[in-house]
C-alpha atoms as an extended CHARMM CRD file, in Angstrom:
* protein
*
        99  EXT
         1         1  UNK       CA              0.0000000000        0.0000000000        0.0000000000  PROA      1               0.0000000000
         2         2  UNK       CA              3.0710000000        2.3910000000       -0.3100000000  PROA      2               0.0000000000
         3         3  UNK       CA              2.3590000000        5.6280000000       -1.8450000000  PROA      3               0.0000000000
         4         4  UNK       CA              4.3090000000        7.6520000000       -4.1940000000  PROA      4               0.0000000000
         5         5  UNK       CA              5.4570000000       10.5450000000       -1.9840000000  PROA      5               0.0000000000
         6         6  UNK       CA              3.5350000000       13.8510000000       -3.8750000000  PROA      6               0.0000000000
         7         7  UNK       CA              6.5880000000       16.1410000000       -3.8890000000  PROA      7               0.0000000000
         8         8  UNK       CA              6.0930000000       19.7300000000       -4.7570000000  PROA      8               0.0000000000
         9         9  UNK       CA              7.5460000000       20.8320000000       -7.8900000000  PROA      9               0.0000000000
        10        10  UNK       CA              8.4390000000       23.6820000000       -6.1710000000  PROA      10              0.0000000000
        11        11  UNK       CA             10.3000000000       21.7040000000       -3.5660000000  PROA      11              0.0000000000
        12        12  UNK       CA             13.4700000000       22.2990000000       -3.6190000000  PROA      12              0.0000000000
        13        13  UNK       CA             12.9730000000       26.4220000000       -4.5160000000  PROA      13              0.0000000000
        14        14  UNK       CA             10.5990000000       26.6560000000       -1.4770000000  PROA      14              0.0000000000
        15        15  UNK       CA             13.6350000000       25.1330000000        0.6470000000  PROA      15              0.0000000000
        16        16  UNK       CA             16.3110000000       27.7440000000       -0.6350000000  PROA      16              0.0000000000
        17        17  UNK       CA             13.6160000000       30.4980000000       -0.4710000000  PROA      17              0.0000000000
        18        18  UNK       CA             12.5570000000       29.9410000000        2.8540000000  PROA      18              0.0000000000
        19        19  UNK       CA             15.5610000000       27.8980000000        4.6260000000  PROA      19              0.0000000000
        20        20  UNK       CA             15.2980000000       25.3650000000        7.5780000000  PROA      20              0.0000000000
        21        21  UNK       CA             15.6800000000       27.8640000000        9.9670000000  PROA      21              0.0000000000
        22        22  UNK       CA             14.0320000000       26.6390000000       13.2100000000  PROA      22              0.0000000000
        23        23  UNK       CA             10.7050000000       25.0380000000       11.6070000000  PROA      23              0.0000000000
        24        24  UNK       CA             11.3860000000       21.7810000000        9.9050000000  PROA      24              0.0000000000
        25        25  UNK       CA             10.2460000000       21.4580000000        6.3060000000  PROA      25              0.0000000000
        26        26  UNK       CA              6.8210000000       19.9930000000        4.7080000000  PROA      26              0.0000000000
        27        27  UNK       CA              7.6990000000       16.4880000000        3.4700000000  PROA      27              0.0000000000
        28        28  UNK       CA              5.1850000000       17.7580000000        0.4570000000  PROA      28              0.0000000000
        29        29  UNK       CA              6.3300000000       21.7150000000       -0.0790000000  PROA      29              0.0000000000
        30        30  UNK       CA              9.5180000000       21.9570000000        1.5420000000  PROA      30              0.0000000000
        31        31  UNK       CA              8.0990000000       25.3110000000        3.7280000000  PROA      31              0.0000000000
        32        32  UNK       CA              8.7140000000       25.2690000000        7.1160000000  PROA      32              0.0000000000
        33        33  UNK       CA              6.1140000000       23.4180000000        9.4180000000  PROA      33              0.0000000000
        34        34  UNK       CA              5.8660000000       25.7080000000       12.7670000000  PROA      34              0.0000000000
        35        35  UNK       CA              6.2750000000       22.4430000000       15.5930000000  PROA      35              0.0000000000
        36        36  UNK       CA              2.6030000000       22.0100000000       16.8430000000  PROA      36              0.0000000000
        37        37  UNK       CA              1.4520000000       23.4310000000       13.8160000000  PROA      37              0.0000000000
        38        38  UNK       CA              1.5200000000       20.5760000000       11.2700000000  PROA      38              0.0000000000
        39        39  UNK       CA             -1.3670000000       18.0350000000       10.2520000000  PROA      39              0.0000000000
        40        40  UNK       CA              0.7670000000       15.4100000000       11.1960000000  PROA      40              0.0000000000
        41        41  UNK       CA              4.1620000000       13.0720000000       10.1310000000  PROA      41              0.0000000000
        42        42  UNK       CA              4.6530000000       10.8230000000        7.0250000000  PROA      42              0.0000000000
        43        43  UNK       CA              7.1530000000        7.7890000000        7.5280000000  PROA      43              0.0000000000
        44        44  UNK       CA              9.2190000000        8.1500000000        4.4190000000  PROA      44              0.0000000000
        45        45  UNK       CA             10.9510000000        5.5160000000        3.3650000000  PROA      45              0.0000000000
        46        46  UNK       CA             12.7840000000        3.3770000000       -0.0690000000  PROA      46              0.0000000000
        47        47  UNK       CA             15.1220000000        6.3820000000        0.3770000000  PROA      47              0.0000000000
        48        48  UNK       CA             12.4180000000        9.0510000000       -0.0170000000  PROA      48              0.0000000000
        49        49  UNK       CA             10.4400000000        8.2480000000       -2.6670000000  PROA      49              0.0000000000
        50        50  UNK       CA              7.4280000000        6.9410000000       -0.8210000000  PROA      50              0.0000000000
        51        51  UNK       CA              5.6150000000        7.2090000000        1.8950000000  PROA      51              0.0000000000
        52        52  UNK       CA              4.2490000000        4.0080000000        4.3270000000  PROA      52              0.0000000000
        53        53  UNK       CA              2.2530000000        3.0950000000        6.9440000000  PROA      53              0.0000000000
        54        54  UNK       CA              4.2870000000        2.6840000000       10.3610000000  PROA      54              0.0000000000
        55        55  UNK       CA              2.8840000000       -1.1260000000        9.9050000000  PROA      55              0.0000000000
        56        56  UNK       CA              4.5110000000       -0.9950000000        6.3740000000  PROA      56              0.0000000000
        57        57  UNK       CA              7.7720000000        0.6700000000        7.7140000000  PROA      57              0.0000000000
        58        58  UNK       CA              8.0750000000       -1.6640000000       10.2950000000  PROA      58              0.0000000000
        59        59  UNK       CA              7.9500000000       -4.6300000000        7.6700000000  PROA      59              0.0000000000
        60        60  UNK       CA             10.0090000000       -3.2410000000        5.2110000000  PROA      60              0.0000000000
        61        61  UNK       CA             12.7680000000       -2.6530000000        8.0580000000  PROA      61              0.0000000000
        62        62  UNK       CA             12.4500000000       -6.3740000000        9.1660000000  PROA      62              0.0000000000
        63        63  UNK       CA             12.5130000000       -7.6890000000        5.5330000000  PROA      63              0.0000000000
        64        64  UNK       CA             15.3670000000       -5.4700000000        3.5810000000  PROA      64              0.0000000000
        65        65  UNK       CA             16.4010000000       -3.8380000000        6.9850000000  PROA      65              0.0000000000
        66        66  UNK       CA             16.3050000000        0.0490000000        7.6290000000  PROA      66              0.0000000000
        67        67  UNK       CA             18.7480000000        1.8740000000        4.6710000000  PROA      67              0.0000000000
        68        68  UNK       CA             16.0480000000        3.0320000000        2.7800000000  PROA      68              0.0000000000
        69        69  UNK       CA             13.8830000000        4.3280000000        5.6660000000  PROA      69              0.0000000000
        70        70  UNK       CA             13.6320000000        7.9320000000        6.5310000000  PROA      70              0.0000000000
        71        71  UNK       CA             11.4520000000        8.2480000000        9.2740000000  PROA      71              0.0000000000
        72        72  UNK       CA              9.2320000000       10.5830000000       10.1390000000  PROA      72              0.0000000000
        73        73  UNK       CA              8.7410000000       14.4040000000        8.2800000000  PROA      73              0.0000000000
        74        74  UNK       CA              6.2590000000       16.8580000000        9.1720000000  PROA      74              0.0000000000
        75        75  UNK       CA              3.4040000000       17.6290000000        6.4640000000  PROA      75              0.0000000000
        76        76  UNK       CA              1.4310000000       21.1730000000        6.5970000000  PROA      76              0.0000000000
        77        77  UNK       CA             -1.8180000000       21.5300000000        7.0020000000  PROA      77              0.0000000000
        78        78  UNK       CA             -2.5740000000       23.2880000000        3.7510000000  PROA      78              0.0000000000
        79        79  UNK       CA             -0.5640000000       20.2970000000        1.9700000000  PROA      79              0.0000000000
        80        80  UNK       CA             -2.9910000000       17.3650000000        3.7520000000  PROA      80              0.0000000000
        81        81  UNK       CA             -5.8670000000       19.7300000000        2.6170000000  PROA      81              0.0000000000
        82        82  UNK       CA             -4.6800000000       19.7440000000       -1.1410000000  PROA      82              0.0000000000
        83        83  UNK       CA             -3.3560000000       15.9930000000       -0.9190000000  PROA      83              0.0000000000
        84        84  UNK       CA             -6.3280000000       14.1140000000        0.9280000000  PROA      84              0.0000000000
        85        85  UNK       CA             -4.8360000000       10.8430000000       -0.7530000000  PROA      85              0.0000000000
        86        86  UNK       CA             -2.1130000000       10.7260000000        1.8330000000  PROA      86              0.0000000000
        87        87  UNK       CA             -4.3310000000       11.0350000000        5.0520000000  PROA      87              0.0000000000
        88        88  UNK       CA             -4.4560000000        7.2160000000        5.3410000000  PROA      88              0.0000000000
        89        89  UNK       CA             -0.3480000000        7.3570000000        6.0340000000  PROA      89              0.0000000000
        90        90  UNK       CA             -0.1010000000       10.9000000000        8.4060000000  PROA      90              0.0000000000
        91        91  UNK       CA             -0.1700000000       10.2310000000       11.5770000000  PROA      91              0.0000000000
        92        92  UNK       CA             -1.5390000000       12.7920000000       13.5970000000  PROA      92              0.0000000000
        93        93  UNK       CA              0.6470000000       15.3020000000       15.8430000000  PROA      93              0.0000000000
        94        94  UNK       CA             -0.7010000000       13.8080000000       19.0660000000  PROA      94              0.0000000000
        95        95  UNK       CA              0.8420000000       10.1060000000       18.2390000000  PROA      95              0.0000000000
        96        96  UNK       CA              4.5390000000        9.2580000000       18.0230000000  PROA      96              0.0000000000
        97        97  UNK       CA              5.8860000000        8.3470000000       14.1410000000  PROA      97              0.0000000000
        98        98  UNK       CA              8.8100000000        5.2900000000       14.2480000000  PROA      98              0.0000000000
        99        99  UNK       CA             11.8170000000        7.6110000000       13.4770000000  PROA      99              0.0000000000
């Protein structure tokens, strides 16, 4: 059920443009996430290319072990709104991702 992660085009400009700075970047835009402001985290994993279910992470890391695997990134809430499809792998700020 792994999902191709639904990267931004803009990516990479939004991460020069706005930096790292304090607030980690959107797994989807690249902005910065203010901590206890995002939707939730996406485990990211076959070396960031797709996104999985903590269930899925955990049996990918016991099959091929953990290189590929990324762990948890933040994802805006403006980014969940305009990509429901991933809601079924964010988990939620108030639960712990596998990182």
């Amino acid at each position: 059920m792994a999902m191709t992660l639904p990267t931004s085009p803009h990516y990479f400009k939004n991460l020069e443009r706005f930096g790292n700075g304090d607030d980690p970047p959107c797994a989807i835009c690249g902005k910065g996430v203010k901590r206890g402001n995002e939707a939730g985290m996406v485990h990211i994993h076959g070396g960031g290319g797709v996104i999985v279910t903590e269930e899925e992470a955990r049996e990918r890391n016991a099959r091929d072990g953990d290189g590929g695997d990324l762990g948890g990134f933040p994802v805006g809430r403006e980014c969940l709104r305009n990509h429901p499809e991933i809601a079924p792998y964010v988990v939620r700020a108030h639960k712990e991702a596998t990182v």
